[in-house]
N, C-alpha and C positions, 0 to 999 in steps of 0.2 A: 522744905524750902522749895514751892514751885518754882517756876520760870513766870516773870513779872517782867513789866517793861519798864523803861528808867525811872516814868511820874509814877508808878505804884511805890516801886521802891523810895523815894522819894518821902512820897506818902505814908510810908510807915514810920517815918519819925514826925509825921503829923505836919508834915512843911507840904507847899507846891514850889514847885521848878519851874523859874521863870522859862520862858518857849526859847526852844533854842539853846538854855544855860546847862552846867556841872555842878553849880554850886547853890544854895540855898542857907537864909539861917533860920532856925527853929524861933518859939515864942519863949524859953527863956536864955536866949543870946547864941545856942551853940552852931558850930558850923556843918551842914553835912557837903560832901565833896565827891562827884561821880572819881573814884580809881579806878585804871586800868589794872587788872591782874597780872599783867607780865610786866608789871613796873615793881611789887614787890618785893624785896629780898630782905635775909636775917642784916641786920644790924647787931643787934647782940643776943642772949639767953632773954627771951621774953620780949622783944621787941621787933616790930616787922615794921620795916619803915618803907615809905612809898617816895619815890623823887620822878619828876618831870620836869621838862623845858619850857616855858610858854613863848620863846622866844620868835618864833615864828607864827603865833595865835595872834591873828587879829581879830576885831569884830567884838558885842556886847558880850557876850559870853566870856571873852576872855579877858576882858577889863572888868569886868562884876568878880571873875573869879581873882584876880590881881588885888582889887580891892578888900573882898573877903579874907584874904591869907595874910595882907600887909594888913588888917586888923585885929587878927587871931594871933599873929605874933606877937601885933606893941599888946595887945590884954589877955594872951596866955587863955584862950579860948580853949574850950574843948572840943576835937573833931570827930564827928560820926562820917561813916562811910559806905558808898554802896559801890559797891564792886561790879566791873563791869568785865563779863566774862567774854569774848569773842572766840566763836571755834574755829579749829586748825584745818587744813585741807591736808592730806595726808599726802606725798609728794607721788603715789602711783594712781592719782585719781584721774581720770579720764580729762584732759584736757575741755573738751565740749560742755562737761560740765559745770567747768570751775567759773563762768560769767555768771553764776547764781551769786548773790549777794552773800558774805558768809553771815551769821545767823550770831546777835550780840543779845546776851542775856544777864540780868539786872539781879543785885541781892547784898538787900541790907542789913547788913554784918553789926549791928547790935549788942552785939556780945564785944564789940573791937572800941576802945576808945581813944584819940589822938591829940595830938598838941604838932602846932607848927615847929620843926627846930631848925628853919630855916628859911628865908625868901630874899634873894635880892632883887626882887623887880621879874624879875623873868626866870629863876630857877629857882627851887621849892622842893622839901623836905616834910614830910608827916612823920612822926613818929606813934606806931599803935600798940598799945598792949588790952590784953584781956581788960575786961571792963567786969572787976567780981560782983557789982551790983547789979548786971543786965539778963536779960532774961536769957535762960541758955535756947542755943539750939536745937531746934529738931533732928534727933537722924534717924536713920532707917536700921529696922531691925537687923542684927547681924547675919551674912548666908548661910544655909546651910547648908554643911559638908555633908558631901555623897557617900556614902560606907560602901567599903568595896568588897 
């Protein structure tokens, strides 16, 4: 799973992202949705649910995405996702350093499939579980341990 930028990621559910937007819908109806990763948490045994504010989002991006989610609720859509990873600064980093932009990296999670289980207008709920029909992911060969 390289590092891709948001329209690749995007792109691998075979959609483009409108300029500027988080959200898109695929050619047979389903929704994909940019998540932040630190918005994550268990919800229960199998299920990772994602919640955000749009309360203070203005502009077409945030109305395209308002739109998308108050129609994935009333029709029980399915949500794909592409995770949006942002690195941390580590708090003994050289201050002179830290005006570098932090570094946000994109990955569409295919194997995850969700459903809205909430939106009133401005707060929102995905709930994600494995998707057993999706293609698994790649990982990386396990380390090898050093013999001492």
């Amino acid at each position: 799973m390289g590092e891709i930028n948001m329209t690749e990621a995007f792109g691998r559910y075979k959609t483009k992202l409108p300029p500027g937007g988080r959200s898109a819908k695929t050619a047979d109806g389903a929704l994909i949705v940019m998540c932040d990763y630190g918005r994550f948490k268990r919800a229960q045994s199998e299920v990772m649910r994602y919640e955000e504010d749009l309360s203070e989002q203005t502009g077409n991006a945030a109305e395209n995405l308002r739109k998308h989610l108050a129609e994935a609720l009333t029709k029980e859509t399915d949500v794909r996702v592409v995770i949006a990873v942002t690195e941390t600064r580590m708090p003994h980093v050289d201050i002179s350093r830290a005006e570098r932009p932090l570094k946000t990296t994109f990955h569409a999670r295919k194997d995850l499939l969700g459903r809205v289980s909430f939106f009133d207008g401005q707060k929102f709920a995905i709930d994600f579980r494995k998707d057993a029909d999706a293609e698994p992911i790649p990982t990386a060969p396990p380390a090898k341990r050093s013999q001492k």
